[in-house]
C-alpha atoms as a printed R data frame, in Angstrom:
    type eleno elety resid chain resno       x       y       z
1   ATOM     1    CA   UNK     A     1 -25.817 -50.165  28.565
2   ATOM     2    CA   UNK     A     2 -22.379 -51.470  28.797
3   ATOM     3    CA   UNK     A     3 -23.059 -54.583  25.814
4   ATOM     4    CA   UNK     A     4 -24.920 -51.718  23.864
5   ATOM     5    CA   UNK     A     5 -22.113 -49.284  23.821
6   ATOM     6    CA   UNK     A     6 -19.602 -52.314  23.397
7   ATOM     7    CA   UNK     A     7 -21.326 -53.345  20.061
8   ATOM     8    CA   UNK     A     8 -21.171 -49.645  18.819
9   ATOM     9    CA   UNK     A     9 -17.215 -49.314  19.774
10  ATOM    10    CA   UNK     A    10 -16.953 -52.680  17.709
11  ATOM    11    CA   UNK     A    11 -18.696 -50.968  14.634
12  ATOM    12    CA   UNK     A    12 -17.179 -47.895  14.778
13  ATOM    13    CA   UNK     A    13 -13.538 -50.124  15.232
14  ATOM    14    CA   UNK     A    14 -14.143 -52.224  12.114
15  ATOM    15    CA   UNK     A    15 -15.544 -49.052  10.119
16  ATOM    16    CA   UNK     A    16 -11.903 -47.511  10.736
17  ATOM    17    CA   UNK     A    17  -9.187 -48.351   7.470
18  ATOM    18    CA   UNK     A    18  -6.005 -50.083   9.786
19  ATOM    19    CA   UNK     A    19  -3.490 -47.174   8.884
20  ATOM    20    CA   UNK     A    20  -6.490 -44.241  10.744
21  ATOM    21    CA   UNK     A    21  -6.018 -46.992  13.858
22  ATOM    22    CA   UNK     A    22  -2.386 -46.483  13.690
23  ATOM    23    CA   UNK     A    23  -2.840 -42.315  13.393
24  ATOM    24    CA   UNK     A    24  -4.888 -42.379  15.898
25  ATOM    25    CA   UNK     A    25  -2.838 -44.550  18.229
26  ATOM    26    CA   UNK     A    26  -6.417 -46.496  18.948
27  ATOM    27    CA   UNK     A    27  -4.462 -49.770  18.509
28  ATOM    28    CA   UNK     A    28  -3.026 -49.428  21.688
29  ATOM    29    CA   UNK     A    29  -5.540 -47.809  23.704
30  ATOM    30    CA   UNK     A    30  -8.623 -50.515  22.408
31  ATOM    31    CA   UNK     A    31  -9.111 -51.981  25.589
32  ATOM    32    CA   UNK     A    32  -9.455 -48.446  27.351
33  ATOM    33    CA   UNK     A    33 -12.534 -47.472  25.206
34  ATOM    34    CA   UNK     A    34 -15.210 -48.727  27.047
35  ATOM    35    CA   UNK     A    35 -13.986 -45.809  29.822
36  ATOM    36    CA   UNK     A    36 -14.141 -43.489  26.909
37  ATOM    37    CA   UNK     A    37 -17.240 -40.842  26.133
38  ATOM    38    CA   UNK     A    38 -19.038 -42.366  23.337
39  ATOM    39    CA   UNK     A    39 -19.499 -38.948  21.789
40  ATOM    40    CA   UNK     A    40 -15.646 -38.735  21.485
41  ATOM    41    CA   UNK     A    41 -14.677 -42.250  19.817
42  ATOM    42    CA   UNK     A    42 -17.335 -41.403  17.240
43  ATOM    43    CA   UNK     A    43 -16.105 -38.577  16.295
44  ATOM    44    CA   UNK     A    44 -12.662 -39.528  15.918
45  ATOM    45    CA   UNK     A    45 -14.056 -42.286  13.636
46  ATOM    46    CA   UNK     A    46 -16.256 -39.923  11.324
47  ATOM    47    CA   UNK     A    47 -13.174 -37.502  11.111
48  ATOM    48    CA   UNK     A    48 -10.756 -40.757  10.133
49  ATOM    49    CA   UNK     A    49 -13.826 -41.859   8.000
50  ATOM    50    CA   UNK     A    50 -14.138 -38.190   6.160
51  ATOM    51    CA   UNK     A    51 -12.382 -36.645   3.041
52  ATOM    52    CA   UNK     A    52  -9.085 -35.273   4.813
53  ATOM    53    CA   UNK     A    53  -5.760 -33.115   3.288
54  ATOM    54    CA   UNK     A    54  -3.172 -36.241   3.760
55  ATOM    55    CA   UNK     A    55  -0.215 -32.702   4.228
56  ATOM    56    CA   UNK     A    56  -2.844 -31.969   7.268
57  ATOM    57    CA   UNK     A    57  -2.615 -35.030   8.809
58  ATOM    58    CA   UNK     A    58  -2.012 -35.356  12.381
59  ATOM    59    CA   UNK     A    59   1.049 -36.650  13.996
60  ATOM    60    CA   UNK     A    60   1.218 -40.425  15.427
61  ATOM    61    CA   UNK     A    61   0.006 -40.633  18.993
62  ATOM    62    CA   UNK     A    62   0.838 -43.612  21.264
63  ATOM    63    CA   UNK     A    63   3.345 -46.444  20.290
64  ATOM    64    CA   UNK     A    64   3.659 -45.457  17.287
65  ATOM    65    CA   UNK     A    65   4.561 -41.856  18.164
66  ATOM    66    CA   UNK     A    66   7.463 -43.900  20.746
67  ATOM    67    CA   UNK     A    67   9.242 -45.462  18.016
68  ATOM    68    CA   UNK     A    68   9.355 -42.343  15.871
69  ATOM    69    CA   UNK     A    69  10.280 -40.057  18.822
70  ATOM    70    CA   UNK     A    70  13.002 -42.598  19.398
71  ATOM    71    CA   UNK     A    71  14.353 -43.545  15.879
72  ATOM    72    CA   UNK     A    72  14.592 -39.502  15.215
73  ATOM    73    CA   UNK     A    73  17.266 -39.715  18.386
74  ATOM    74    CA   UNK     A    74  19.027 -42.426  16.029
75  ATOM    75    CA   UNK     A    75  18.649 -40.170  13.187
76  ATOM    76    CA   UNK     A    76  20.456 -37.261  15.181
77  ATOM    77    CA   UNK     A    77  22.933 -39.490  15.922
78  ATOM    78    CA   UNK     A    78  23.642 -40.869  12.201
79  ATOM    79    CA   UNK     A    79  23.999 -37.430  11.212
80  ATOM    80    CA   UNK     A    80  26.278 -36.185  14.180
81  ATOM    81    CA   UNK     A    81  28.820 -38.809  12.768
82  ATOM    82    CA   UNK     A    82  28.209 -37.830   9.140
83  ATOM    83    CA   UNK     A    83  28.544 -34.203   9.672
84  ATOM    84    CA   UNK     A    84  32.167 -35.267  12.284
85  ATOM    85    CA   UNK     A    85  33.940 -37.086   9.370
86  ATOM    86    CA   UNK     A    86  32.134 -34.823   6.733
87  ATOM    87    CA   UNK     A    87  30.148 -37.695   4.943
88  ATOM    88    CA   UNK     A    88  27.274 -37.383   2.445
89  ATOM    89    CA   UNK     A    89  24.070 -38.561   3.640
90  ATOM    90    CA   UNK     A    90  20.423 -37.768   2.559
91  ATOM    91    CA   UNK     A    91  16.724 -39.124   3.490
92  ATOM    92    CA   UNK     A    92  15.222 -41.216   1.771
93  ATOM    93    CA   UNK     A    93  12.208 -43.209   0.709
94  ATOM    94    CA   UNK     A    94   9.743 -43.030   3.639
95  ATOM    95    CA   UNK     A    95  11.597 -40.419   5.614
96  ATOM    96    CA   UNK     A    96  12.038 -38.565   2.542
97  ATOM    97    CA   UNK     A    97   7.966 -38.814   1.877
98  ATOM    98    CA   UNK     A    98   7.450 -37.531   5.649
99  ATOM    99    CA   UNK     A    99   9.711 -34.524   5.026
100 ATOM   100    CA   UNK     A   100   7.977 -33.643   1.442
101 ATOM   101    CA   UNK     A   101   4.261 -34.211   2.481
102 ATOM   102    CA   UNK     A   102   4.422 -34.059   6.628
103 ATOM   103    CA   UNK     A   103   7.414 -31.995   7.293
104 ATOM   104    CA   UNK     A   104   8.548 -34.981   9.807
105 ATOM   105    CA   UNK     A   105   7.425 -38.802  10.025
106 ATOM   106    CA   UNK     A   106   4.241 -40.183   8.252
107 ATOM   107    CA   UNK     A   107   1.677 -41.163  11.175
108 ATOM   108    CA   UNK     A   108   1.779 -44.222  10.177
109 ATOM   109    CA   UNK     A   109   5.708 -45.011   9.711
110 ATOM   110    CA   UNK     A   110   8.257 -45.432  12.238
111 ATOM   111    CA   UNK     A   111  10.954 -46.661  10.523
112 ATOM   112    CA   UNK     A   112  13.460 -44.323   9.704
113 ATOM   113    CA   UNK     A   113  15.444 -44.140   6.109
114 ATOM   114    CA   UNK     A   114  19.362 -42.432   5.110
115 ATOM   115    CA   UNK     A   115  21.117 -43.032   2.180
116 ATOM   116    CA   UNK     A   116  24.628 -42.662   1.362
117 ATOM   117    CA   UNK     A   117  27.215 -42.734  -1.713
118 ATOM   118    CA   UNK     A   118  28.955 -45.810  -1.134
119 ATOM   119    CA   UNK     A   119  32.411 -44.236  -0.720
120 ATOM   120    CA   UNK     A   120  30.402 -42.409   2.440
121 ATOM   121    CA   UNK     A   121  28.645 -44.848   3.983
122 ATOM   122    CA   UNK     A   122  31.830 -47.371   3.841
123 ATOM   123    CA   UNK     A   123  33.811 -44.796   5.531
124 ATOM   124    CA   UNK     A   124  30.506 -44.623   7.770
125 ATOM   125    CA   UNK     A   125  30.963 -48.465   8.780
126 ATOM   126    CA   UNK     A   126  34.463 -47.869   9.482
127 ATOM   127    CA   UNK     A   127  33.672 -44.949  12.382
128 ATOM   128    CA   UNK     A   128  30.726 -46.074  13.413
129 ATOM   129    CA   UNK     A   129  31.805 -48.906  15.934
130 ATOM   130    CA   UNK     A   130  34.056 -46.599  17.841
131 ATOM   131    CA   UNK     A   131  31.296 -44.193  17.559
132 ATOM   132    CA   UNK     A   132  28.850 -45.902  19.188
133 ATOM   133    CA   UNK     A   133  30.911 -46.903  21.847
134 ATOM   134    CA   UNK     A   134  29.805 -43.915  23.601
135 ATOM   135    CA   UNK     A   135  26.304 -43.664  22.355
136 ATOM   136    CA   UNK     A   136  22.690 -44.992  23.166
137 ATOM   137    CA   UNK     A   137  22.523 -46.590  20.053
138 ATOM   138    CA   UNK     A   138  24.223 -49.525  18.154
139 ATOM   139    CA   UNK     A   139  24.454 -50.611  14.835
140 ATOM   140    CA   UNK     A   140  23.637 -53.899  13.787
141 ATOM   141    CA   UNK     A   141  26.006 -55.003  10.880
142 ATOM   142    CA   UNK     A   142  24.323 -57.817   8.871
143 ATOM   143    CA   UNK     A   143  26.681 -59.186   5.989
144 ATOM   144    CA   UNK     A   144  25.313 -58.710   2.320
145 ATOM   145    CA   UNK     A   145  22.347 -56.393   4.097
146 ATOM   146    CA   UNK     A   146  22.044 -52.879   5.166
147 ATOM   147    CA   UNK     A   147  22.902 -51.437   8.648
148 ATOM   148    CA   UNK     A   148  20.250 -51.100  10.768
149 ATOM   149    CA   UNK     A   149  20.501 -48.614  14.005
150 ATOM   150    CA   UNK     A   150  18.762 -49.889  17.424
151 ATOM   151    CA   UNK     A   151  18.299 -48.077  20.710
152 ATOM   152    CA   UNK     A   152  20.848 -50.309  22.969
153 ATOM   153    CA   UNK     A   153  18.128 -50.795  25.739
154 ATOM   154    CA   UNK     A   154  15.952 -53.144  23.338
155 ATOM   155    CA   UNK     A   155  18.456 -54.680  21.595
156 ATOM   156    CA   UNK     A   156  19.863 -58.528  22.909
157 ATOM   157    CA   UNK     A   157  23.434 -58.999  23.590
158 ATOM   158    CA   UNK     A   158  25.183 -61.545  20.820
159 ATOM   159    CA   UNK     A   159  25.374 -60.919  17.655
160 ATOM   160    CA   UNK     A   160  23.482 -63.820  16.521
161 ATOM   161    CA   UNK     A   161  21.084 -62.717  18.893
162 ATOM   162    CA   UNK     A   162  20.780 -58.811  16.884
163 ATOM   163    CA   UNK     A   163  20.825 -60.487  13.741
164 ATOM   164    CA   UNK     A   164  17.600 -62.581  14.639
165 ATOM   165    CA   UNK     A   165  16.074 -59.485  16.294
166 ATOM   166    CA   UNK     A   166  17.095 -57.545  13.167
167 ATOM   167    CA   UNK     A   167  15.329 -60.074  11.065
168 ATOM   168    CA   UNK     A   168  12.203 -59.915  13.201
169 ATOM   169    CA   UNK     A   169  12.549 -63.560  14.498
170 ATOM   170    CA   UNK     A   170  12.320 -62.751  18.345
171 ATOM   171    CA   UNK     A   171   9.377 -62.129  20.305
172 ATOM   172    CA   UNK     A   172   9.880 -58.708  20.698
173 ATOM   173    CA   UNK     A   173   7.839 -56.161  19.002
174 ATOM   174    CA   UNK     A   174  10.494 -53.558  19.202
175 ATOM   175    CA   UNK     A   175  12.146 -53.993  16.432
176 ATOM   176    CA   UNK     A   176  11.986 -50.621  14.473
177 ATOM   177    CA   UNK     A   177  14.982 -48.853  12.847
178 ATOM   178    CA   UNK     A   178  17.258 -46.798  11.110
179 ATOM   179    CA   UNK     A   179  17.932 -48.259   8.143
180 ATOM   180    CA   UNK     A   180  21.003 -46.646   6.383
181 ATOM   181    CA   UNK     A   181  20.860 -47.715   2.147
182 ATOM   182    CA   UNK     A   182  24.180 -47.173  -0.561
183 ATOM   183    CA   UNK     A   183  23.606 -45.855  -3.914
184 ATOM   184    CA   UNK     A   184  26.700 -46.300  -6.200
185 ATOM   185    CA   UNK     A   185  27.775 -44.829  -8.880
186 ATOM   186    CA   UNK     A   186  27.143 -46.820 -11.951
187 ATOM   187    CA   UNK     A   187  29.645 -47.442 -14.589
188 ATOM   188    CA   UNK     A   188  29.307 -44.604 -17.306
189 ATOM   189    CA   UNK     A   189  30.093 -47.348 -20.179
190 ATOM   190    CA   UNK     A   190  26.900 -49.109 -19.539
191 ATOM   191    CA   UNK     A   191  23.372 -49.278 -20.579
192 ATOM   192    CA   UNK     A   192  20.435 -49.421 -17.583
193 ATOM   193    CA   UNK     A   193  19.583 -52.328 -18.885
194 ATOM   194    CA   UNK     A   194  22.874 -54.499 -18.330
195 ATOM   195    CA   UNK     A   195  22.849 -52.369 -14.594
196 ATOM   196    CA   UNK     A   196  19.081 -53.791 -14.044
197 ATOM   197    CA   UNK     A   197  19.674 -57.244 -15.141
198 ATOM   198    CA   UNK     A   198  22.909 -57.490 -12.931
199 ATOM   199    CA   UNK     A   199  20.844 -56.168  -9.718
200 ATOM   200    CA   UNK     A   200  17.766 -58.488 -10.652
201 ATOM   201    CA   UNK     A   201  20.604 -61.638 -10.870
202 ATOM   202    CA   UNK     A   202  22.479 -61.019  -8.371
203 ATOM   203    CA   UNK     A   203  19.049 -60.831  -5.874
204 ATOM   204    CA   UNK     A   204  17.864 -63.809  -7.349
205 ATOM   205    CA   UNK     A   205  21.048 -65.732  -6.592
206 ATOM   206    CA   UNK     A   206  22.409 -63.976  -3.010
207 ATOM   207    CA   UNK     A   207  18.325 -63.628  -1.415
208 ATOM   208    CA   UNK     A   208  18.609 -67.911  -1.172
209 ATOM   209    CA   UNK     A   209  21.151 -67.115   1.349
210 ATOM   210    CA   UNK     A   210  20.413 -63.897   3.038
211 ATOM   211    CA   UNK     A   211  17.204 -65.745   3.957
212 ATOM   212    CA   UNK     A   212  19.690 -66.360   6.978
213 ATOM   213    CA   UNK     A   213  20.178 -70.116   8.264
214 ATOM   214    CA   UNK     A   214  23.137 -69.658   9.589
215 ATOM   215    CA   UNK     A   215  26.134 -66.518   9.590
216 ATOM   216    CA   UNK     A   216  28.362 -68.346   6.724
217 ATOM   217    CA   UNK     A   217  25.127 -68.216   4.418
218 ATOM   218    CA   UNK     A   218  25.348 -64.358   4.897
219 ATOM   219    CA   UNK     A   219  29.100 -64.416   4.592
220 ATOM   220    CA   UNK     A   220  28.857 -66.165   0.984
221 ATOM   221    CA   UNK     A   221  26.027 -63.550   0.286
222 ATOM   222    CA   UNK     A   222  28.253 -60.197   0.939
223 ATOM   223    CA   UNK     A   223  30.909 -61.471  -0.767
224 ATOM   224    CA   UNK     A   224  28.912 -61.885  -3.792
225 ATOM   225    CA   UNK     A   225  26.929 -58.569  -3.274
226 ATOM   226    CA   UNK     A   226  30.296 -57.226  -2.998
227 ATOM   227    CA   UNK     A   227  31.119 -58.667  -6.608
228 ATOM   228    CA   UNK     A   228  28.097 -57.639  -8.584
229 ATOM   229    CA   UNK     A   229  28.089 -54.297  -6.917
230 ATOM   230    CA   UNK     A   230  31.675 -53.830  -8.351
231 ATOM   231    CA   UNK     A   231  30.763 -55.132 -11.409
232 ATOM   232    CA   UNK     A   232  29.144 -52.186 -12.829
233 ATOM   233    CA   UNK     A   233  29.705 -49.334 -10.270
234 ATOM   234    CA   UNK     A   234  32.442 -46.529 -10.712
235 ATOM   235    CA   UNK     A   235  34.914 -45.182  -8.120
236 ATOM   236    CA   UNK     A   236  34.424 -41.843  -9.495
237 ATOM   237    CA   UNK     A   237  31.151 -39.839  -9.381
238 ATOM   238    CA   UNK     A   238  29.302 -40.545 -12.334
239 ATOM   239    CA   UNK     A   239  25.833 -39.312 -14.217
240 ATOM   240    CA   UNK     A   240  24.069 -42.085 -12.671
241 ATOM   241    CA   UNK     A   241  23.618 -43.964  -9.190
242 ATOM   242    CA   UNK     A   242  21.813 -47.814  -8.608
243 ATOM   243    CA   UNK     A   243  20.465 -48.423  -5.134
244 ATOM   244    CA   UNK     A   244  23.198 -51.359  -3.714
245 ATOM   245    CA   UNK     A   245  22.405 -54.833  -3.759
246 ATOM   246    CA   UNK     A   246  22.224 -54.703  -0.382
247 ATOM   247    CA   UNK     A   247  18.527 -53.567  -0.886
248 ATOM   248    CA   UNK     A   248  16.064 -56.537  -1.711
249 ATOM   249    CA   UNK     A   249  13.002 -54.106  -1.905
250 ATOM   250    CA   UNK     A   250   9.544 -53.447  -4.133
251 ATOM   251    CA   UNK     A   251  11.755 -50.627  -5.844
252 ATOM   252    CA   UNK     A   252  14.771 -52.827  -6.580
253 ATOM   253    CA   UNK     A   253  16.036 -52.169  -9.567
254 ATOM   254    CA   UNK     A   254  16.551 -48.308  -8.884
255 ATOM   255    CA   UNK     A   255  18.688 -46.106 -11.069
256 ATOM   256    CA   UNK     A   256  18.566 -42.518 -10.426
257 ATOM   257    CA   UNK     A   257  20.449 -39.694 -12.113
258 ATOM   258    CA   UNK     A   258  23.042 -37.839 -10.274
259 ATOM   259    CA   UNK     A   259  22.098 -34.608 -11.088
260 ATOM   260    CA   UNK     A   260  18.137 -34.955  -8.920
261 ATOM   261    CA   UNK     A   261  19.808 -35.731  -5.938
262 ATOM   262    CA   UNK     A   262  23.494 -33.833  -6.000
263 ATOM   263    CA   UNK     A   263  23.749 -30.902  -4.761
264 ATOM   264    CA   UNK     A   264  21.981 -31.714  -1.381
265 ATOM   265    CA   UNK     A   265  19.969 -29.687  -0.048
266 ATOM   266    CA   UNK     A   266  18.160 -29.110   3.529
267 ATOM   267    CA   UNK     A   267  14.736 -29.710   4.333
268 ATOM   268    CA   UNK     A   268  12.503 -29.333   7.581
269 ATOM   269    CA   UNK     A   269  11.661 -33.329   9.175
270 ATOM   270    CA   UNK     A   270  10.665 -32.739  12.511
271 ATOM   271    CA   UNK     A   271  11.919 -29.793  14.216
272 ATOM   272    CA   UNK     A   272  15.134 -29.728  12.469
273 ATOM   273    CA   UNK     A   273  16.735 -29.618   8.628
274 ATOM   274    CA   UNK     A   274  18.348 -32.265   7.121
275 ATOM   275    CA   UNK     A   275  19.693 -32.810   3.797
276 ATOM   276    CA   UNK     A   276  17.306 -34.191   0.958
277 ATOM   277    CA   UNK     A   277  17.700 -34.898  -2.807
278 ATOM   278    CA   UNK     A   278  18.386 -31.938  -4.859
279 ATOM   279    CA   UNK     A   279  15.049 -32.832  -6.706
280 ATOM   280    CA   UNK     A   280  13.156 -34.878  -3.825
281 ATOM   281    CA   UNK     A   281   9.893 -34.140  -5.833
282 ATOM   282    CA   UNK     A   282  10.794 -36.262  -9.133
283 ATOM   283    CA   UNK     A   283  12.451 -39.226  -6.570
284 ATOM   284    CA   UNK     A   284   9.603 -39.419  -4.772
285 ATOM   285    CA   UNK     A   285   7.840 -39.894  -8.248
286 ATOM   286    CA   UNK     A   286  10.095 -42.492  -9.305
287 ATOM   287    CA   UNK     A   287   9.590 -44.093  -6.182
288 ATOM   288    CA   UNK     A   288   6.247 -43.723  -5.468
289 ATOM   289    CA   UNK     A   289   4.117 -42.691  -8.610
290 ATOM   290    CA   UNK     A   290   1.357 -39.710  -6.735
291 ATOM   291    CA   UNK     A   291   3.136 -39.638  -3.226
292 ATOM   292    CA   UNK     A   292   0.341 -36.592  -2.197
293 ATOM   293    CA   UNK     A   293  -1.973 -39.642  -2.061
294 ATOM   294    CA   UNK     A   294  -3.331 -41.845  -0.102
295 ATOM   295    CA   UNK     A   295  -1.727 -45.230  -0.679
296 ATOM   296    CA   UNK     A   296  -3.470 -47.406  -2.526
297 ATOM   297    CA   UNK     A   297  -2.442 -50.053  -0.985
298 ATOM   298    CA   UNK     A   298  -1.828 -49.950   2.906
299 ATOM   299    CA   UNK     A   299   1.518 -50.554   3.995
300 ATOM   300    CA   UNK     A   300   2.031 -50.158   7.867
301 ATOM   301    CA   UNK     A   301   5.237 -50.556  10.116
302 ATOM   302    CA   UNK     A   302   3.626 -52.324  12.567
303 ATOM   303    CA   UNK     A   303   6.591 -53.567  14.506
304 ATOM   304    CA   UNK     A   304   5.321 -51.974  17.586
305 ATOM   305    CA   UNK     A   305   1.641 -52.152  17.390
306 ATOM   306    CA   UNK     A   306   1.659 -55.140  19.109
307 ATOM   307    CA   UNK     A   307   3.808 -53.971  22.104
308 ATOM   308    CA   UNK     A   308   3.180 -55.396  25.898
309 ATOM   309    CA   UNK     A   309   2.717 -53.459  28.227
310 ATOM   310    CA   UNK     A   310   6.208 -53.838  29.789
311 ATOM   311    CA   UNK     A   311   7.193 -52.808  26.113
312 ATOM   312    CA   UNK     A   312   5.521 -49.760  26.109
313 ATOM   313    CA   UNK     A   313   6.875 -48.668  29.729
314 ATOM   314    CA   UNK     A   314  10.581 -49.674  28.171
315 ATOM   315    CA   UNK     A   315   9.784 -47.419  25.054
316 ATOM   316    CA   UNK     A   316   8.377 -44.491  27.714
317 ATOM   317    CA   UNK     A   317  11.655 -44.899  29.611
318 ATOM   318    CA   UNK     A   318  13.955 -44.519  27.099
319 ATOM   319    CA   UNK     A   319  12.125 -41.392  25.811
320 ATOM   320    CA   UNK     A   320  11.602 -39.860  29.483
321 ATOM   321    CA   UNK     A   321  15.329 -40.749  30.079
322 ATOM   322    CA   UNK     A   322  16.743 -39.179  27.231
């Protein structure tokens, strides 16, 4: 009986798309499922396998559900500073999605996404060491990259150490984040085309060396990030904004127009509002093409899937503990 009902879980497992293993937090629980009622893991799998309302999705359970429960702690905490020196922030890209389509995290993302007007989020790097002094988070600064904000109980020590677990090069499987992007304002005197080819050139020339071999590679890198950035950006607001060449992403180059995403406004993610785009629909759009769908094309944030067991009890504790 045992082999039989083995074989079936194994059908049923490989009939399920990965992203409905995530939802369902059946990655982490596999090896429990022989003590599970078969009527229950074949249901589960004809409901993932059926026609569903992606808006009626339910929420992440398992490890999945840890890493959101604590990134949206490093999300309060991003906005406590913002809202303390009165800086501009807004979600974006995947946390903007969640907010549109799931009114809080996709089930199958745990990353979490702000953006910022560069005045804002350099005046955000300038408070946010002294900040975090006091806080259960840190932020890992990573020259010529964006910020990334950690939980300090899974984070190593140096800061060689951070960078590597930043970067995904340590054997930990903890490494999920709040990932804070700059927009600029873009020169008003120039076409998107010079703005697109100066992004696209200065990626191809500073991603050699933000590959990371050693911290002067990065060093080189930010300073010329720093150069092309200036090269077409305004210090006064302007019609249009370009995603920071900080950003080596699928959606690099992005312009945007100032008027869809000034003024902010708030928006429900989680239990609480934040502020969004002024026009979050027609970003998502840009972004995304038809973001009510179901990706074409799978993309998960598996950085935790893979926990140990002594990972997931760290994860639990800091969640119990907060």
């Amino acid at each position: 009986m045992t082999s039989n009902i083995k074989k079936i879980l194994k059908k049923i497992w490989l009939s399920i798309s990965p992203t409905y293993r995530q939802v369902c937090g059946i990655e982490e629980h596999l090896y429990r499922l022989e003590n599970m009622l078969l009527v229950d893991v074949y249901q589960t799998a004809l409901i993932m396998k059926s026609q569903v309302d992606i808006t009626k999705l339910p929420k992440a359970i398992g490890a999945i559900r840890y890493a959101q429960q604590i990134n949206y702690l490093a999300l309060q905490e991003v906005v406590r500073i913002c809202n303390k020196y009165q800086l501009r922030y807004w979600l974006d890209f995947g946390t903007l999605l969640g907010a549109v389509r799931h009114r809080g995290f996709i089930p199958w993302d745990d990353d979490v996404d702000i953006s910022m007007p560069a005045p804002d989020y350099q005046r955000f790097l300038q408070v946010a060491t002294e900040e975090f002094v006091s806080s259960d988070f840190s932020l890992i600064y990573i020259p010529s990259q964006i910020p990334k904000i950690a939980h300090k109980r899974i984070l190593p020590n140096t800061r060689e150490s951070q960078i590597e677990f930043a970067y995904g090069r340590t054997n930990s499987n903890l490494t999920f984040f709040c990932d804070i992007f700059p927009y600029y304002f873009a020169d008003e005197n120039l076409e998107d085309e010079r703005i697109n080819n100066t992004i696209v050139t200065s990626l191809k020339r500073t991603r050699p060396l933000a590959d990371y071999k050693k911290l002067s590679d990065l060093d080189k890198a930010e300073q010329m990030t720093r150069e092309y950035n200036n090269s077409i950006s305004s210090v006064h607001d302007t019609k249009k904004m370009f995603l920071g060449m900080e950003t080596d992403a699928a959606f690099q180059p992005l312009i945007v127009h100032s008027e869809d995403m000034f003024p902010l406004k708030t928006m429900v993610f989680e239990d609480q509002e934040f502020y969004v785009p002024n026009n979050p629909e027609k970003h998502l759009t840009h972004l995304y093409g038809d973001y009510m769908s179901f990706p074409k094309n799978e993309h998960l944030h598996s950085h935790i899937s893979q926990a140990t067991a002594k990972e997931l009890d760290l994860v639990r504790n800091i969640i119990y503990d907060k």
